[in-house]
N, C-alpha and C positions, 0 to 999 in steps of 0.2 A: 311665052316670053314675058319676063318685068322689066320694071324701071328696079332699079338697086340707087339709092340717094342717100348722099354720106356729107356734111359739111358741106351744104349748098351745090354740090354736085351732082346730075343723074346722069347715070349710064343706061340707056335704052335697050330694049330689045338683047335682054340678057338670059341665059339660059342656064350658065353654069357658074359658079363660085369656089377656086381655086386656092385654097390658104397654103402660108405656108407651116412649120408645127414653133421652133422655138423661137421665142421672142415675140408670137404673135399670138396662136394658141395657147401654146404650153410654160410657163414661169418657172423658164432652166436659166437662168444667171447664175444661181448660187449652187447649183447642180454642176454645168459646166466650170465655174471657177474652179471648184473642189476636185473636178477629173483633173483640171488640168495642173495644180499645183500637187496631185497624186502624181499623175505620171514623170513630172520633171522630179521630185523627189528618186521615184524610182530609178528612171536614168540616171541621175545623180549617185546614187548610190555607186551603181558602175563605170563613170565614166565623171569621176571631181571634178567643177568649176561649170555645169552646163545649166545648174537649177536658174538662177537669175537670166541667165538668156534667152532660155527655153519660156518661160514663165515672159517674158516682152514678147517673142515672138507668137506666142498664143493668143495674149492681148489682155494678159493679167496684171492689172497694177495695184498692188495692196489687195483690199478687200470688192475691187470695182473690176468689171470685164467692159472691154473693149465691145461694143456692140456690131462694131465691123471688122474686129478682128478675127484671126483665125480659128480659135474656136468656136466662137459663135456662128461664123458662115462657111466657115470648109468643111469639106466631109472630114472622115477619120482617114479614110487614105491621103490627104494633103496634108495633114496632120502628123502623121506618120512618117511623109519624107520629107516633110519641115524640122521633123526630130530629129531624124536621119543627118540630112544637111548640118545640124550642128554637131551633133557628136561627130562625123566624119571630119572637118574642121580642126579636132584633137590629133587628127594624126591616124584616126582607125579607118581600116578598110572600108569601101561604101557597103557591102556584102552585111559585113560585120556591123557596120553600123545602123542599116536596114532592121536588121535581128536584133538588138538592143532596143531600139525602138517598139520592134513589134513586142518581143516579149514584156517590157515594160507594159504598154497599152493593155496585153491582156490582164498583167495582173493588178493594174487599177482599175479594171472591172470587176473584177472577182473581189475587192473591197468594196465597190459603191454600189454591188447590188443592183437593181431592179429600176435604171432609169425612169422608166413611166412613174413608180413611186414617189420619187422627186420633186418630180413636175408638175401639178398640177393644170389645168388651164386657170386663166387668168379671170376673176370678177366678171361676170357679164356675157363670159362667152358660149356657154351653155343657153342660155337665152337667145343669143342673137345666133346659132345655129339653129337653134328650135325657128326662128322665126326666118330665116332663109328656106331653109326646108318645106315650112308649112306653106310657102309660097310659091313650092313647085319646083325649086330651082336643084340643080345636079349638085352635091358638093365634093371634093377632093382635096388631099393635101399631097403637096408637095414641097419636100424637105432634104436639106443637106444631111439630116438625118439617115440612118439605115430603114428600108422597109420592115422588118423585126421590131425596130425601137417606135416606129411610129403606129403599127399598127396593136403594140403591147398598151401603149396611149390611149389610142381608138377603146380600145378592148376594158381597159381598169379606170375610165370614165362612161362611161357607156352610151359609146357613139357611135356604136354599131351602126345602127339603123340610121345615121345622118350621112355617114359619108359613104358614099360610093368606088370613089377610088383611094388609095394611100400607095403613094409612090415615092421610094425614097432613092439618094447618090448610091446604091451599091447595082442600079443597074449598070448594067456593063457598055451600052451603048450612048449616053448622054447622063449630063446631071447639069444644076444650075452654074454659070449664065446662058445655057445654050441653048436657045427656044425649042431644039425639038423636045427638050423634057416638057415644055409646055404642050406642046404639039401633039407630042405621044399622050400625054391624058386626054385631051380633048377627044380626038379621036377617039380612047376610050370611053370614053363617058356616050361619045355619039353626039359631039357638037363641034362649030367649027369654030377656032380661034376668038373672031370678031365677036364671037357671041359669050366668051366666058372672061371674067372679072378677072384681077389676082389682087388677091390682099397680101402683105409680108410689109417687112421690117428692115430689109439690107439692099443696098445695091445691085446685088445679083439677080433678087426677085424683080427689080426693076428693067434690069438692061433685058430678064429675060424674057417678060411680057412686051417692052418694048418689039425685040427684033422676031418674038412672034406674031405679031400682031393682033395682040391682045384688045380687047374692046376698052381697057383699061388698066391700069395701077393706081389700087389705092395703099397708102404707106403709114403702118401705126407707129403710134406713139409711147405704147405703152409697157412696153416689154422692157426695159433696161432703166439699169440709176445713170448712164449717162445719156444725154441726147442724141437719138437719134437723127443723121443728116439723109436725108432724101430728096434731093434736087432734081427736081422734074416730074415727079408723082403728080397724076391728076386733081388728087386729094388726100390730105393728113388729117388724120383721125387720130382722138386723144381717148376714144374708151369705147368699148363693142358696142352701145348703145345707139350712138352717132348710124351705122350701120341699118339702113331701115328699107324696106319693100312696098313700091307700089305698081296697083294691075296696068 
């Protein structure tokens, strides 16, 4: 076990390090802005008058994304029946508006290609998983993300070898705010709650280490051009560096 010491903070007798991927690893702002002003165009296409809606309820304003909004913290299935929910709105069938949605979704995939390409991780953060790791500690992420998109991440920076686990919203029995997705990796990693960190960026990653009983939350800062609000995180960190280990 280490101390983990971030902004005048230590967390004791820690075993594991939890992240979560965007907005904290990975530098998707301009990624996810661009899906999402892809998809509502697409919608739009079929369904006049939904683009400007669709595009607030995602959390798109201009050129800036919402760091707590919906695309940034909902999986793609909440996303999908937040789309739903407006086109149906027009008068269409929920059925039909369901399908309009989804099809749209897939084919602004099939435009942006290769999300891990996008993305890169952020300044710093390759270093400061090298130096978690070399200090013994279990790492994992966990993401509102797909497991596919996260572990394409892992895979086209090459972070094979740091992280341990990569769990992402398309399990079928929990996703974030609900501590058993915390729960559930602990367990697999083979540690118990009180002993594993979580690092992240949104309120969800908070309530969920919260009502797991996590040994803590720490809350970055550095992942969005607008600021980040996290009320009640143990400690706010403004750059992977901050982040340090001692025996």
């Amino acid at each position: 076990m280490v101390t983990v010491e971030c902004s005048g903070h230590q967390f004791h007798n820690i075993e594991a390090v939890l992240f979560d991927k965007d907005g904290t690893l990975a530098n998707s702002e301009e990624f996810l802005r661009s899906l999402a002003q892809k998809r509502s165009r697409l919608i739009d296409a079929q369904v006049p008058g939904v683009q400007e809606p669709l595009l607030l309820a995602f959390g798109v304003d201009g050129d800036r994304l919402n760091p707590a909004g919906l695309m940034a913290v909902g999986n793609r299935q909440e996303n999908e029946t937040a789309a739903a929910a407006y086109i149906a709105e027009t008068g269409k069938d929920w059925i039909e508006s369901l399908e309009v949605a989804r099809s749209a979704f897939v084919e602004a995939d099939s435009y942006l290609l290769s999300k891990a390409d996008y993305t890169p991780p952020f300044a710093g953060i390759s270093n400061c998983l090298e130096r978690l790791a070399s200090a013994g500690l279990k790492l994992g992420i966990l993401s509102a993300d797909t497991t596919a998109n996260i572990q394409a991440f892992v895979a086209r920076y090459q972070f094979s070898e740091v992280f341990q686990l990569t769990l992402g919203s398309d399990r079928p029995d929990c996703k974030k705010p609900d501590p058993r997705f915390f729960q559930v990796a602990c367990h697999q990693l083979g540690v118990r709650p009180q002993h594993a960190l979580s690092i992240g960026d949104a309120t969800s990653d908070l309530q969920m280490a919260r009502q797991a009983k996590a040994a803590g939350f720490v809350g970055v800062r550095w992942g969005w051009s607008q600021p980040v609000r996290l009320t009640g995180a143990d400690s706010l960190i403004d750059q992977p560096e901050q982040l340090q280990v001692s025996a």
